[in-house]
Each structure stands twice: as structure tokens, then as C-alpha cells.
C-alpha angles and dihedrals in degrees: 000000000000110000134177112207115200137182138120129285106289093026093117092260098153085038105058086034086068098054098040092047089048093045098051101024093237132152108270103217118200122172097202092048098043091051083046094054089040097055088043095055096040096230117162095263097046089050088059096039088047093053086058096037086049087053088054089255139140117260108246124253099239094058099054089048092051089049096045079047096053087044093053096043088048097051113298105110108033097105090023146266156246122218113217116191096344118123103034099154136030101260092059098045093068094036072054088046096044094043089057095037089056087055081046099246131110139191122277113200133348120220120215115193109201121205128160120262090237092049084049097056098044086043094059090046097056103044126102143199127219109233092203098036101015088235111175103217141154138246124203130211100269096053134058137195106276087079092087131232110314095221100043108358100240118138127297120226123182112228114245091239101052085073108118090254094045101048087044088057086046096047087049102056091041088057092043093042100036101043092086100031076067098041084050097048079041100058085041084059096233104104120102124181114238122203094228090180121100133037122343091243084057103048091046092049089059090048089051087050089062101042 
């Protein structure tokens, strides 16, 4: 099962990517967390993406397509995967096409999960990260940080870009940058739409109906 899981910033992505990786044992395949792990280990790849990382700069996408490459030929993608924050624009949505296509393998379905701009928003500010355990948690109206992490205690930090500015500007380029990556998995016929309110347990349940 190859999979691409999509929504804005706040939809429960790296939530939902953990239950869906678990339940079927495939690769869990983060951008982010794949550049962070090349540049710490020094690897070749991770040399070129941190000279443009170090300027302030976008890592190119042919970079991240030759190290997702590299992962899936080594032993990412035998069992399947499930592509977290890559592809985020058009462009990189056919290099991606082309790349697997090259290893003779293609996507299978693309997962969209919807939320509404306003439950985004409250959702981000109110959301809160764990400085010992790294625990996302979050935080209603009537509580503050100084409660402490949930899961070990330690002290809770707010992340600079989940400011209401901040989360609007975001919101604003995903929408800008995502719109045709959908029209395009659309016209493929792989993208399914996905209710991201409600519980976790909820919004998991109607991912695993369409897989």
C-alpha cells in the first residue's frame, strides 16, 4: 500500500500518519524527518540539503526526490508507504510520479483531510508542545501552561508558528500551494476526502474505510 496523506497544517496529519503506519506496518515517510536524520548523520545527501538549509534556503526538489529515492531503493517501500508533507505543490507531485514510476511503482490513493479554516486556527492555538517528551497536546480555555505535560509533566512551550499571524499566512500558502496538488490527484482518481473534525478515534476510523 503506497499512500499520500494530505491537510493543512493542524488537520491531525502526524497523528493519523501514526495509526495508519501501525495498523498496516508500513514505512512512515516524513520529509522533514528524513532531511533532519541526513544532515545528522552526515550522509551525502544530508551535506548538500544542510548548505541550503544553513543560507536560509529551500531544499531543492530534486534533492528531496533523490533522498526519498535512495530511502525507497534501500528498504523503505517494500511493504509500502505513507507519504507525510511531500508533496506539498504541483510540481512536486509529477518529479514524485516520475521517481516512482522509474522503481516501477505508483501511489495508490491520496488521502485529504478537510478541516475548517476557524477549527484550524483554534486548534493551533491552542496546541502545545512538551519540552522533556515532545508531547503535542492541547490546552483548552480554561487551562494554561503552567500545568505541565499530560503524559510526563515536563514544561509546556507554544511553537512560534502556531500565533494567529502566523497560522492565517500558513493557511494561506497551503491553500495557494495544495489546491492543485488536489485537482491533479483528483483527475488521477486517487484522492479521497477525508472529515478531519471530531475525535481522533473518529477521524481514524473514516481513513481506515477507504483503505
Amino acid at each position: 500500500m503506497r499512500l499520500v496523506l494530505l491537510g493543512a497544517p493542524g488537520a491531525g496529519k502526524g497523528t493519523q500518519a501514526k495509526n495508519i503506519v501501525s495498523k498496516y506496518n508500513i514505512a512512515h515517510i516524513s520529509t522533514g524527518d528524513i532531511l533532519r536524520d541526513e544532515v545528522k548523520n552526515n550522509t551525502e545527501f544530508g551535506i548538500k540539503a544542510n548548505q541550503y538549509m544553513k543560507e536560509g534556503k529551500l531544499v531543492p526538489d530534486e534533492l528531496i526526490i533523490e533522498i526519498i529515492r535512495n530511502m525507497l531503493v534501500k528498504d523503505g517501500g517494500k511493504s509500502g508507504f505513507l507519504m507525510d508533507g511531500f508533496p506539498r505543490t504541483l510540481l512536486q507531485a509529477e518529479k514524485f510520479d516520475e521517481m516512482l514510476a522509474s522503481l516501477g511503482q505508483s501511489i495508490d490513493k491520496v488521502i485529504n483531510i478537510s478541516v475548517e479554516p476557524k477549527r484550524l486556527i483554534k486548534r493551533l492555538t491552542s496546541r502545545r508542545v512538551c519540552s522533556s517528551c515532545n508531547n503535542i497536546c492541547s490546552i483548552s480555555n480554561n487551562e494554561d501552561d503552567n500545568e505541565g505535560c499530560p503524559s510526563c509533566g515536563g514544561e509546556l512551550y507554544r511553537r512560534k508558528d502556531d500565533h494567529d499571524e502566523v497560522i492565517k499566512h500558513r493557511l494561506k500558502v497551503y491553500e495557494q500551494q495544495t489546491k492543485p496538488l488536489i485537482d491533479y490527484y483528483r483527475k488521477n482518481g486517487l484522492l479521497f476526502e477525508v472529515d478531519g473534525s471530531g475525535t481522533e478515534a473518529e477521524v481514524t476510523e473514516r481513513i481506515l474505510s477507504i483503505l
